[in-house]
N, C-alpha and C positions, 0 to 999 in steps of 0.2 A: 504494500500500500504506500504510495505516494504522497505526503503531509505537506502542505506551505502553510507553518505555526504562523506566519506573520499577519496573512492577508488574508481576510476568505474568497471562497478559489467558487470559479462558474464555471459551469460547463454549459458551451452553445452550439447545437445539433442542429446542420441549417445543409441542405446539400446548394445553397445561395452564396458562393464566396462576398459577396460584396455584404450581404447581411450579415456573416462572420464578420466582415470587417469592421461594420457600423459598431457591431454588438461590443465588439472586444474594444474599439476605440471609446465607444459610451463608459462603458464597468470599467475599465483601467484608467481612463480619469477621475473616478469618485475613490480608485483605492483598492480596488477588487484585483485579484488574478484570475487571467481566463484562461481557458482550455477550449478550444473549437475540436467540432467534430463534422466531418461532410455529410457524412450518413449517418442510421441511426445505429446500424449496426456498430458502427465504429463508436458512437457517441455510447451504447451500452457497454462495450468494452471498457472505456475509461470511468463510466457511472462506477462501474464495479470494482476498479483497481485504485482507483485516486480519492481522495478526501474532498469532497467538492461541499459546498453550502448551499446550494441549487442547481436543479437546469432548468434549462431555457431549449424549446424545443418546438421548431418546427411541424404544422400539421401535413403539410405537402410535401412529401419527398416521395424518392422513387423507393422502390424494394419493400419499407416500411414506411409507415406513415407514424404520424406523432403519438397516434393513438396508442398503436402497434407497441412503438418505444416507449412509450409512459407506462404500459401495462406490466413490461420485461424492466424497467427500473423500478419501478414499486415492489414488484415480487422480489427485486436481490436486495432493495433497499426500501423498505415503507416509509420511513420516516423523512426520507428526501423529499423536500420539495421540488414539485415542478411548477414551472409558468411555459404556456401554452402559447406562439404566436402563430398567426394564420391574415393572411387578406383576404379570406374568407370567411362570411357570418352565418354560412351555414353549417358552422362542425357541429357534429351528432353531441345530443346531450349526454351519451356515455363517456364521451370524450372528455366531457366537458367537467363531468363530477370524478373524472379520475383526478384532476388536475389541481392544483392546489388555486391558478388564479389564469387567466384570458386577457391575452393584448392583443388589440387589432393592430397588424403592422403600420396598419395606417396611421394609429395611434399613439406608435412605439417613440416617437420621439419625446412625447410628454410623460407617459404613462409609464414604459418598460423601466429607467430606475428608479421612480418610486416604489412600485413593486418589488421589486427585489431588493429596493433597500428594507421596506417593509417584512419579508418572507425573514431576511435577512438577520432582523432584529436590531436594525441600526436607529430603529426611531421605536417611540409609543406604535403598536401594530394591534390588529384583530386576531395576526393567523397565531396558534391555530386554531383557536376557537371558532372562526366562522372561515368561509372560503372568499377569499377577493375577486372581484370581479371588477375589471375594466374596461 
């Protein structure tokens, strides 16, 4: 297992390089370390081996979808939060209650780190007594 004691670490599952880039430029200026993943398969791989403080996962990719991945991180890790992005508003409501919280990409610029600073515990938050929704 992979530990960064300094920072807490995200991991972002996006088969979008340029959303990877958004993502990791956002969270590395507030303080975070990231870990990008293209796929999800890849992005379960590193869930499972690295110490991460959330992910962040795409609902459109090829192979698996976010779903897909969210269901196989919950099962090796319950307690991980996920946040969920999609420019899509119509993800399945299964999708939607695996998930700890929903950002519209379109959204992402206002909404994705509050969210995860929230998940995070860097401010007064809800989770996890109730589930965020944005």
């Amino acid at each position: 297992m992979f530990n960064y004691p300094l920072r807490k670490t995200i991991l972002c599952i996006d088969n979008d390089d340029s959303m990877l880039g958004y993502q990791r430029a956002l969270l590395e200026r507030r303080g975070f370390t990231v870990l990008t993943a293209a796929s999800g398969r890849q992005g379960i791989q590193i869930a499972a081996a690295c110490a991460v403080a959330a992910v962040i996962v795409d609902y459109h990719m090829p192979e698996m979808n976010g779903h897909e991945v969210a269901l196989e991180i919950k099962r090796l890790r319950p307690q991980l939060p996920i946040v969920m992005v999609s420019s899509d508003e119509g993800i399945p409501e299964q999708a939607l209650n695996l998930v700890d919280a929903f950002v519209s990409k379109n959204e992402a610029p206002t909404r994705l780190l509050p969210v995860i600073t929230q998940i995070c515990g860097e401010c007064p938050a809800r989770f996890p007594e109730t589930r965020i929704t944005a």
